[in-house]
N, C-alpha and C positions, 0 to 999 in steps of 0.2 A: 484510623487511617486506612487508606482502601489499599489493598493488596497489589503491590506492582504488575503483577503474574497476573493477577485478576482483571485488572484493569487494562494490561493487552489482549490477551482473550477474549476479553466483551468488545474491545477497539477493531481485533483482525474478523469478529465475526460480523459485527456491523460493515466492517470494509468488504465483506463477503454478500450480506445485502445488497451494496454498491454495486459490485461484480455485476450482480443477476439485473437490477437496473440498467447500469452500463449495458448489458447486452441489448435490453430492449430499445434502449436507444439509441444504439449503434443501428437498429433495423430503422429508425425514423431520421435520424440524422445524417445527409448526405456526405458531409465535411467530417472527418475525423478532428481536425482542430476546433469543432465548436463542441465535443465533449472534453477539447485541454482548456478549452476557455470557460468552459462550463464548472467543470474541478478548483482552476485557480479564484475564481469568482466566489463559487459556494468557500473554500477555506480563508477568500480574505475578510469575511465576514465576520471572522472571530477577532478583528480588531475593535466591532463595537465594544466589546468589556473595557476601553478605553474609558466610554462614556461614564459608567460604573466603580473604576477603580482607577481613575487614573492613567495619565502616561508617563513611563519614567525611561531615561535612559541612559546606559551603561556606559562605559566608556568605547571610543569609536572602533577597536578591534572585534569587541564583542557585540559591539551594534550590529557592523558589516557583516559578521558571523549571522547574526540572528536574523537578519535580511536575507543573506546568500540561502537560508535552511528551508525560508520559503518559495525562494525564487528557483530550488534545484527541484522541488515536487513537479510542477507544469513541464519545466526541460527534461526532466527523467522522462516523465512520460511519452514525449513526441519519440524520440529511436524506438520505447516500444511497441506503438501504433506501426507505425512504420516495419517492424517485425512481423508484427500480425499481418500485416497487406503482404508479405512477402514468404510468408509461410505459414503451414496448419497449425492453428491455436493448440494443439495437441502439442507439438512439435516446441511453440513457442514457451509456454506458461511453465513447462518444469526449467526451464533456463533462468528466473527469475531466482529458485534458489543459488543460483552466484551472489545473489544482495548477503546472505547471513555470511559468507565465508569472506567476502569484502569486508563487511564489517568486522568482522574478529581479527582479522588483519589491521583494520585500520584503527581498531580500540587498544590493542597491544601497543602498536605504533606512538599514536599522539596521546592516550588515556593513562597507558603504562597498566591497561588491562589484564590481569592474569585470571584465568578458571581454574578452579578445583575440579581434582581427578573427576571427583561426580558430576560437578558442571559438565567437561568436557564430554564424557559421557550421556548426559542429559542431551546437550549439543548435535554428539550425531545421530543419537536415536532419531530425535524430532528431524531434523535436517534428510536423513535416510528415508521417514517414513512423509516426509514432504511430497520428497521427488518420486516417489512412489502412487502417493495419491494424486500426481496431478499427470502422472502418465495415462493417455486414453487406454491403452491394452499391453503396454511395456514392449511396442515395438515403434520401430521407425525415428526413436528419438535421437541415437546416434547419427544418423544421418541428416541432420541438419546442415544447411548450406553455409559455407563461412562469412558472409555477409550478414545471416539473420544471428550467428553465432557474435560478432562482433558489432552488433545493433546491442542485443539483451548486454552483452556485458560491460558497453558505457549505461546502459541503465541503469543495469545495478547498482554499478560503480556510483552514478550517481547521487542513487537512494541512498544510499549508503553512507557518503557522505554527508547526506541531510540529516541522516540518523545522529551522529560522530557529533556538526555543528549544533544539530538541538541539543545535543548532551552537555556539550561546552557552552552553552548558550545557559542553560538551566540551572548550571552549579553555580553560574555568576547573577542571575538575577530572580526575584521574585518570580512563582509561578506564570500567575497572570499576565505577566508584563512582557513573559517569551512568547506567552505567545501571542499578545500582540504584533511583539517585533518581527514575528514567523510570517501571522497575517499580512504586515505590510510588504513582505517579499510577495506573497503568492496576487496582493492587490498589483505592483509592478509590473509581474507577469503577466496578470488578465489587461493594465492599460497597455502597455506594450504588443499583446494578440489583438485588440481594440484598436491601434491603429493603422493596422494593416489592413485597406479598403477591403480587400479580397474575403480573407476571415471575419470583419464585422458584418459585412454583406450576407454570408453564408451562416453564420450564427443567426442573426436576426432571422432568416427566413427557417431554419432547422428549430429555432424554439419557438415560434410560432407555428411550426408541421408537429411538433412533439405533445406528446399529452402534459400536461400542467402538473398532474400528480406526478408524474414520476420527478421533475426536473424540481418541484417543491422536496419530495423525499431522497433525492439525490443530494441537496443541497443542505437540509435536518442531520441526515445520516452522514454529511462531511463533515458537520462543523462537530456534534458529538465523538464521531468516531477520532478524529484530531486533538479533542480534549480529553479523550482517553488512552490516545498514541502518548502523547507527548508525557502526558502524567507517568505511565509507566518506566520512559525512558529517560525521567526526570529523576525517580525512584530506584529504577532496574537496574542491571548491567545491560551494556550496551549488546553486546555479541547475543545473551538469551533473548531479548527484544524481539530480536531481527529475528532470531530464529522461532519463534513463536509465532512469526509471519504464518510459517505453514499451515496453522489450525485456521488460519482464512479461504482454504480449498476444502477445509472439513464441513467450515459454513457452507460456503459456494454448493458444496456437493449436497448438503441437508437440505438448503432453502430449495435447489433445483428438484429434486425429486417431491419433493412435500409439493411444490408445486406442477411439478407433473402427476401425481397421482389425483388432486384438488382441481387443478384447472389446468387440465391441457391444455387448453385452447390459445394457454398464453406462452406457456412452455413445456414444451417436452424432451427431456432428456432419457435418453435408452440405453439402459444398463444391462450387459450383456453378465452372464454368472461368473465368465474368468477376470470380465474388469470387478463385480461385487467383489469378488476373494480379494482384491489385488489392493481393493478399496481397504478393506477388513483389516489385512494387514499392515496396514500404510498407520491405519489408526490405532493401532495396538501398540504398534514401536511407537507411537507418536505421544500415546498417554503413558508407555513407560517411562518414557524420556521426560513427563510434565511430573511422572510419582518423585522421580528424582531430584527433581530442584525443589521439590517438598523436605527432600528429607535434612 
């Protein structure tokens, strides 16, 4: 059986693929909702395993659960687009770790989740050296404005929840079949952006301006990395999950420079030597904190 641990770290680093996509086609895409229509489109695709295994389903608490887990992915994201338009990505993207501390709140809560001292441990290393790496030079992020502060943290909040429902969603049914159930949230969500003249209009024309490769490898790299999320947090604990999110900035930072150094042309990222340190050590707490929940 594949390794929980393993199995989100191959998930958060493909979501970290994404990332570097996503940027490029935020330069092609006029509309910020046809890359939310884009996301819940590519994940409800993983309802075809219906065709293959069947549909089966649970009883109506845990259905509506398994529906709400996909339908809260596309809603988390809209506050934080919206974030992003409203302040420096810099400023924005370490605010995201509020999702692990949401979560360990909310798994104690409805899970009756407890960590071991090492856990906990393990917890803030990764979580410490998160917010670390995704700070551009370790200044200006206190000063966030209270509108983009209170945008990231219904996101989170959200994620977070989706995290909690796939959990309680997984213990009650067959792998497979959650995540159908998951799929048919996130398919809601994209008919629901579909019929809103405005976003259909502006989709159509932003994927047809977008290169074809990227929104085919966007859409591969969703439905993979979702069958690798969920496996984990089917397997995992909830609260380590989320916090292993981090190592998807480790991705993000490896694919950007590998591909600024290969082909700038298509991106360039500039690494000054006090952000490398800052980097450096962001990843050392981050891989002590992964030695720990080894042991």
């Amino acid at each position: 059986m594949l390794d929980w641990i393993a199995a989100a770290l191959a998930a958060f680093s493909i979501y970290g693929a994404i990332n570097i996509i996503d940027k490029l086609l935020r330069h092609e895409m006029k509309s910020p909702m046809s890359l939310v229509l884009l996301m819940a489109a590519s994940e409800s695709l993983i309802i075809l395993l219906a065709l293959f295994y069947g549909l089966e389903f649970p009883e109506l608490p845990i259905l509506l659960l398994g529906i709400a887990a996909g339908i809260a992915g596309p809603v988390a994201f809209i506050p934080y687009l919206e974030a992003l338009y409203a302040e420096e990505v810099s400023r924005v993207i370490p605010l995201f770790n509020l999702m692990p501390v949401f979560v360990l709140i909310l798994s104690h809560l409805f899970l009756g989740e407890v960590l071991t001292t090492v856990q906990y441990a393990a917890f803030v290393l990764i979580l410490l050296g998160s917010i670390l790496i995704s700070l551009k030079d370790g200044r200006g992020f206190f000063s966030v404005n209270s509108k983009v502060l209170l945008l990231m943290c219904v996101s989170s909040l959200i994620y977070a929840l989706q995290l909690v429902f796939s959990k309680v969603l997984l213990m009650n049914v067959e792998f497979v079949h959650g995540l159908v159930l998951i799929g048919m949230g996130y398919l809601i969500s994209a008919c629901f952006l579909l019929a809103n003249g405005k976003i259909r209009t502006d989709a159509f024309r932003d994927f047809s301006m977008s290169r074809r490769h990227l929104v085919v490898l966007f859409t591969l790299f969703s439905i993979i990395g979702g069958i690798l999320f969920y496996y984990s947090v089917m397997h995992g604990i909830p609260s380590l999950v989320s916090v292993l999110s981090g190592f998807q900035m480790v991705a993000v930072l490896a694919f950007a420079t590998a591909i600024s150094l290969w082909y700038p042309a298509i991106l360039k990222e500039e690494v000054t030597p006090r952000n490398m340190a800052l980097k450096i050590v962001s990843i050392a707490l981050m891989l002590a904190g992964l030695a720990l929940l080894y042991l």
